[in-house]
N, C-alpha and C positions, 0 to 999 in steps of 0.2 A: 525514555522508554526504550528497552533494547528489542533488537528485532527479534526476540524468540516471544517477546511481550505481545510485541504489535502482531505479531504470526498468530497467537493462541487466541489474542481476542476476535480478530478479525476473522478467523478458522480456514486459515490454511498455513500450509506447512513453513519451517523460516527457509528451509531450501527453493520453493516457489518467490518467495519474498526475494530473498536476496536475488534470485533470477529477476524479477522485476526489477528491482532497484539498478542491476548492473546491463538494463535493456536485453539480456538473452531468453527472456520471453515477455511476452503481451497478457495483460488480463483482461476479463471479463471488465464490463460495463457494473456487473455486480457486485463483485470481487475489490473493482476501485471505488466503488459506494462507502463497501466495507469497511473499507482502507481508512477512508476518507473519516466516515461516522466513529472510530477509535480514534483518532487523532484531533477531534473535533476541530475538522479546517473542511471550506467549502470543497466539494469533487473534484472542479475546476481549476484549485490552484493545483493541485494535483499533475493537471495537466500543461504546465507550465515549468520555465525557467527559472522562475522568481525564487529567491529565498521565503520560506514561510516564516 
């Protein structure tokens, strides 16, 4: 899935994305739901190191 994929389903922008991805901003609790529910992987791993 390319990040403009995972930006449209999840609904926000791929320039918010890629800032998350490269840690120059924080998201929402709801926003990483989002994330999380298009990717179909638990919120949690999310939050970690691990490879998915």
């Amino acid at each position: 899935m390319s990040q403009v994929e995972l930006a449209d389903e999840a609904g926000i922008s791929r320039s918010y994305l890629s800032k998350i991805e490269t840690g120059k901003a924080q998201c929402s609790v709801p926003v990483l739901l989002q994330i999380a529910q298009v990717l179909n992987v638990d919120a949690g791993i999310l939050l970690t190191d691990k490879d998915i």
